[in-house]
C-alpha positions as CSV (number, residue, x, y, z in Angstrom):
1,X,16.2,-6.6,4.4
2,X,14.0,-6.1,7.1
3,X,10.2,-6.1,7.4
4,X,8.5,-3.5,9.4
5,X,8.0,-5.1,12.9
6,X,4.1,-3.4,12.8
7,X,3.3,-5.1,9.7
8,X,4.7,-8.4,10.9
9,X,2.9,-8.5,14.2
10,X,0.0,-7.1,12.5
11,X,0.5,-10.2,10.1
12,X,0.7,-12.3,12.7
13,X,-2.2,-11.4,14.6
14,X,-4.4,-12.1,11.3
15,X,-2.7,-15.3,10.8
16,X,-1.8,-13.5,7.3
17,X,0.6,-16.3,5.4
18,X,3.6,-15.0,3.1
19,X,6.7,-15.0,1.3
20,X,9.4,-12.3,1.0
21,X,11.0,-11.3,-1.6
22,X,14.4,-10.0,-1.3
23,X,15.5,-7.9,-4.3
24,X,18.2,-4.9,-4.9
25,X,17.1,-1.6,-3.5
26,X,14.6,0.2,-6.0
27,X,13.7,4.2,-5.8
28,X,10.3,3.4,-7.3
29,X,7.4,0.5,-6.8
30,X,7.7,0.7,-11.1
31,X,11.4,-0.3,-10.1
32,X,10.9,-3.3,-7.7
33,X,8.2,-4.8,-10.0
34,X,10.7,-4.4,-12.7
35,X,13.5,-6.0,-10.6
36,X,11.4,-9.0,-9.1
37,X,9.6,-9.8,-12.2
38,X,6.1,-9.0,-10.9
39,X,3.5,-7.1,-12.8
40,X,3.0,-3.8,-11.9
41,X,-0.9,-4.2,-11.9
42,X,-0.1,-6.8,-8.7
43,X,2.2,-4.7,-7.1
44,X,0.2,-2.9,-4.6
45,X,1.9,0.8,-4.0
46,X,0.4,3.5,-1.0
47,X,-0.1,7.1,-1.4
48,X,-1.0,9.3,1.8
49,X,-3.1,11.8,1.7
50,X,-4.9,13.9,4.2
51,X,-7.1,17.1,5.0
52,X,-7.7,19.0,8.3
53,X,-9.4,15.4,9.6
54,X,-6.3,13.4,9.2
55,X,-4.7,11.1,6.9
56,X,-6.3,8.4,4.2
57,X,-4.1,5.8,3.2
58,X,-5.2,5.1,-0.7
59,X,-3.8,1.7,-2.3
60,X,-3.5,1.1,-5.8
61,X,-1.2,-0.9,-8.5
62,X,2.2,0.6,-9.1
63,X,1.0,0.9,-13.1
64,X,-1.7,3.3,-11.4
65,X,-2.0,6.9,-10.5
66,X,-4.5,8.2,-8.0
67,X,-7.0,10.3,-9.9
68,X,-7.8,12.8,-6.6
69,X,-11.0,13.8,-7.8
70,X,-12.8,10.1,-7.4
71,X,-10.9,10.3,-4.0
72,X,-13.0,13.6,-3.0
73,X,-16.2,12.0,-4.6
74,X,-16.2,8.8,-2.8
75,X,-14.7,10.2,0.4
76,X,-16.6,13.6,0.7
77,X,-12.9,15.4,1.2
78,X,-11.2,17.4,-0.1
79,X,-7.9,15.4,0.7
80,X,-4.3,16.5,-0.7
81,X,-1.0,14.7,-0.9
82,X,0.7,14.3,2.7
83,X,3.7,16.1,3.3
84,X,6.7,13.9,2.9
85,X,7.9,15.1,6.1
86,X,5.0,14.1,8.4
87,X,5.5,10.4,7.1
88,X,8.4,9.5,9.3
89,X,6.3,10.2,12.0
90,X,3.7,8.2,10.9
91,X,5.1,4.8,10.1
92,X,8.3,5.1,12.6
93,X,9.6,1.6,11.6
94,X,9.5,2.0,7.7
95,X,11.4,4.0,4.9
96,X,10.3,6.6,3.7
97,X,9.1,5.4,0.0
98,X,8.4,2.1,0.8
99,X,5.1,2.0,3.6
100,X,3.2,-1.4,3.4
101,X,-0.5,-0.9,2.3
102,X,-2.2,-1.9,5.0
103,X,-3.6,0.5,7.2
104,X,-5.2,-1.4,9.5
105,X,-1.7,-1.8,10.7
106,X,-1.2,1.6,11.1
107,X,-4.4,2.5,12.4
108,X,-4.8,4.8,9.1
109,X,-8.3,5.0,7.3
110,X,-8.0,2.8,4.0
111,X,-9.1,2.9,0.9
112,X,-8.5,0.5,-1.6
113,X,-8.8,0.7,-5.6
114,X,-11.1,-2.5,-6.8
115,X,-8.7,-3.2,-9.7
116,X,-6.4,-4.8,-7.1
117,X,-8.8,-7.5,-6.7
118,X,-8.8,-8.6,-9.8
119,X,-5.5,-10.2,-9.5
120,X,-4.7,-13.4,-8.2
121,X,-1.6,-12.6,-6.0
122,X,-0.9,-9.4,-4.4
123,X,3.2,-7.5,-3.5
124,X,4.1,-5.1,-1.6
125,X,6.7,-3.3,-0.2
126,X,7.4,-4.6,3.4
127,X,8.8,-1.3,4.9
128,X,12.2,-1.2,3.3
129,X,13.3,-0.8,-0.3
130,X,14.6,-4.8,0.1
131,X,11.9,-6.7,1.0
132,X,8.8,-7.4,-1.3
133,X,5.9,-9.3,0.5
134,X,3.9,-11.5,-1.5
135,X,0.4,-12.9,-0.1
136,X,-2.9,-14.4,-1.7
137,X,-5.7,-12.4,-3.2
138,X,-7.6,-14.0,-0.5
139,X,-5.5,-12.6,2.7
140,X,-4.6,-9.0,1.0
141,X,-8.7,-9.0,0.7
142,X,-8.8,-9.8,4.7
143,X,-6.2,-7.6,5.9
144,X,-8.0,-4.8,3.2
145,X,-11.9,-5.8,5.5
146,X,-12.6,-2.0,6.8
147,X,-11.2,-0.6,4.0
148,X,-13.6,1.6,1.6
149,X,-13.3,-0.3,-1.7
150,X,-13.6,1.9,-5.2
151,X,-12.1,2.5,-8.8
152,X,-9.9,5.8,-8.2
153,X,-6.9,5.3,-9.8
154,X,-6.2,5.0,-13.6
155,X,-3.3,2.9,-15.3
156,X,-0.7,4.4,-17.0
């Protein structure tokens, strides 16, 4: 269990208090929420996408699934899934499946779905499929400040 040493100094920087929680290694965010008992409307999950400008980091529950079109609307893109292969590149010090939503971090363009700020605590991966990180609505909203906020996911 390890978390990924750019979210941690990130975390750091920002002063950003939180707990980790170790679980069994999971395939799926559904999975880990399932395993650690959390809600999958808290569990914040990341899908990459990008377009010939680059890549958006989109973050919404795990119970969610990006609806692409509000993406375009909001973001005046027309952004598509990232390939899976280009994301090893992009977040050297995660695995694959398990990037942390915070893209500030990363120095990746954020946007982040409003219904996550409806919930009083916030989870997410911490760059391995062992490690859940748990913060405060209050922090995930300030590591989440230049992100575009919007409703672009729907729950399952």
């Amino acid at each position: 269990m390890a978390i990924a040493i750019t979210l941690k100094n990130f975390m750091e920087s920002q002063d950003i208090a939180y707990d980790v929680i170790a679980h069994d290694k999971t395939r799926t965010s559904m999975e880990t929420a399932a395993v650690t008992h959390v809600s999958g409307n808290c569990l914040a999950k990341t899908v990459i996408l990008e377009d010939e400008l680059g890549y958006v980091m989109v973050v919404i529950p795990a119970s969610h699934h990006v609806e692409l079109s509000a993406v375009h609307e909001q973001m005046r893109r027309r952004l598509t899934l990232a390939h899976e292969s280009e994301l090893p590149r992009l977040f050297t010090d995660c695995e694959l499946g398990a990037i942390p939503p915070v893209g500030d971090a990363y120095e990746i363009e954020t946007m982040v779905d409003d219904s996550l700020a409806e919930q009083p605590d916030i989870y997410f991966e911490g760059g391995d499929h062992q490690a859940l990180l748990h913060v405060s609505s209050e922090s995930f909203e300030s590591m989440m400040v230049d992100a575009q906020h919007g409703h672009f996911s729907r729950h399952d």
